[in-house]
N, C-alpha and C positions, 0 to 999 in steps of 0.2 A: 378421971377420964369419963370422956362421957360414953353413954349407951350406945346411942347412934355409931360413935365414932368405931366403935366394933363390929357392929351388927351388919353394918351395910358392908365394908372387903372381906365378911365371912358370905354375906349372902350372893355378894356377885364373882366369887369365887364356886360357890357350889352351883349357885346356876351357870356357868362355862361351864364346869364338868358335867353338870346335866345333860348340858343338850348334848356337848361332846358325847358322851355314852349312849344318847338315844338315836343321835344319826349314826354311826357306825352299830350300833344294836338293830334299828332297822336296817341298814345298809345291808349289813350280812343275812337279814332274815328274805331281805327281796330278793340277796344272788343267791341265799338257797331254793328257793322256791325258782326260779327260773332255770336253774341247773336242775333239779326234781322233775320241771317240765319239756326237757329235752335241748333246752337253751344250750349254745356252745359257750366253754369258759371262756374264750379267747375275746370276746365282746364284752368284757370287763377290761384289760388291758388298754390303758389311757396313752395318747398319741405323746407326744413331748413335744412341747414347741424350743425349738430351740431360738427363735428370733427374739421370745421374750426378755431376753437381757437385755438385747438391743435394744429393745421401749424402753426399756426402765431406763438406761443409760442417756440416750437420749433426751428422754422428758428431763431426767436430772441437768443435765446439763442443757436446757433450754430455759431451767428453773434459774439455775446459774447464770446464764446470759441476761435474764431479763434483771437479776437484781444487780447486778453490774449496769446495765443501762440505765437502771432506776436511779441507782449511786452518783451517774450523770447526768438523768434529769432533775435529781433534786437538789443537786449542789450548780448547775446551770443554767435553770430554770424558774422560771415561779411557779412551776404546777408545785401540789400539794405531797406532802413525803407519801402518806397514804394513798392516795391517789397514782402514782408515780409507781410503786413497788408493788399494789394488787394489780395494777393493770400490764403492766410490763411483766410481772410472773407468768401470766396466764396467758399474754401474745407470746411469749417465749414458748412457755410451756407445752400451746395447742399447736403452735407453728410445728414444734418437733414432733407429734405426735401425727399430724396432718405429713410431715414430710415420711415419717415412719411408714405411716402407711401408702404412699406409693412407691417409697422401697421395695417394702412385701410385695407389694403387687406385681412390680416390676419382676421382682424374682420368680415370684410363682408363675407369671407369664411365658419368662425363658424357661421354664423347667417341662410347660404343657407344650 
């Protein structure tokens, strides 16, 4: 076995943990320090989005649509398979994401 072949998944394993310990190390050290300075805890408490499944969901299944289309343009067509499946992933893909978002918008418009 070679050296390399060790050294590097011990080394990019301890740098994840690294940084992992030093952002939550500083993290805690900023919210004490602003709790010290009369900050309210409650501005730490992070919002939920709850719509973000709905993206993900969608972009997936826009992911899906286009390689399904692609499956027909390539067995239909003379465009190129390559061709055909990055370009059709990514019309699929942005189309759901573009229609994602004037869903939200929509929503949060009835809500104001």
């Amino acid at each position: 076995m070679d050296a390399v072949e060790i050294i590097v998944p011990v080394s990019m394993f301890i740098s994840v943990v690294a940084i992992a310990y030093f952002f939550f190390y500083t993290r805690n050290k900023e919210r004490l320090a602003l709790i010290e300075n009369g900050a309210d805890a409650k501005m730490f408490q992070t919002r939920t989005n709850k719509t973000g499944v709905l993206k993900v969901g969608m972009f997936f299944v826009g992911i899906a649509l286009g390689i399904i289309t692609a499956g027909m343009l390539d067995a239909f067509t003379t465009i190129k398979e390559e061709v055909a499946y990055f370009s059709m992933m990514f019309l699929f893909g942005g189309s759901s994401l573009i229609l994602y978002y004037y869903l939200n918008n929509n929503k949060k418009n009835e809500e104001d």
